[in-house]
N, C-alpha and C positions, 0 to 999 in steps of 0.2 A: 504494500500500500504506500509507504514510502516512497520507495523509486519512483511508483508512476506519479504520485504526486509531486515530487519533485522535479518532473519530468513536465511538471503542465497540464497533468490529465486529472487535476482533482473534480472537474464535472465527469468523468465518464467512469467511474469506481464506483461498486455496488459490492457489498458484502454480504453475504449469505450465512446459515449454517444448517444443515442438514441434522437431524435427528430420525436419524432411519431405524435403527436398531434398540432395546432394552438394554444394552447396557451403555447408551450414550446419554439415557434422562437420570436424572439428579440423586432417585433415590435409590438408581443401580449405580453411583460413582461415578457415572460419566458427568460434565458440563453443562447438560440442560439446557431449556431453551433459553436461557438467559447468559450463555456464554458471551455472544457479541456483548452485551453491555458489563456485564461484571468483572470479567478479562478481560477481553480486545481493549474496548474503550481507554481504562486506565491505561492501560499499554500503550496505547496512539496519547494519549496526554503526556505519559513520561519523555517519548519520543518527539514532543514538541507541536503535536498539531493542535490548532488553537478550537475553540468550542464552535464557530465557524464555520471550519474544515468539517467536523466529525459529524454536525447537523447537516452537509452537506451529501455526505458518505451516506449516511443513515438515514436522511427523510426527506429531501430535493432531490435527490440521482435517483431514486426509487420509485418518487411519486413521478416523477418524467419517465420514468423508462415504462414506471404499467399504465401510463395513460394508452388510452387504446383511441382513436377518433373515427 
């Protein structure tokens, strides 16, 4: 996420996470749906992106990529 963002591409970055399997939700020890924001997030802040950025990542590049017309 970095590199492209540094690269100029912080409108086209969309982040996901998948929870396909019973041992990837919370109370089989996996990260659960709330990985993106309880990990990632802090991590992209340590890493310097500003609240900004990570609104942008998170809820602008999302809501433009599923608008359907």
């Amino acid at each position: 996420i970095e590199f492209l963002v540094g690269r100029g591409h912080l409108d086209q970055v969309v982040i996901a996470h998948d929870v396909c399997h019973r041992w990837r939700f919370g109370r089989f020890g996996g990260n659960g749906y709330g990985h993106i924001l309880a990990n990632m997030v802090p991590r992209m802040r340590a890493r310097g992106f500003s609240s900004e950025d990570i609104d942008v990542i998170l809820v602008e590049n999302p809501a433009r990529a599923l608008t359907f017309a």
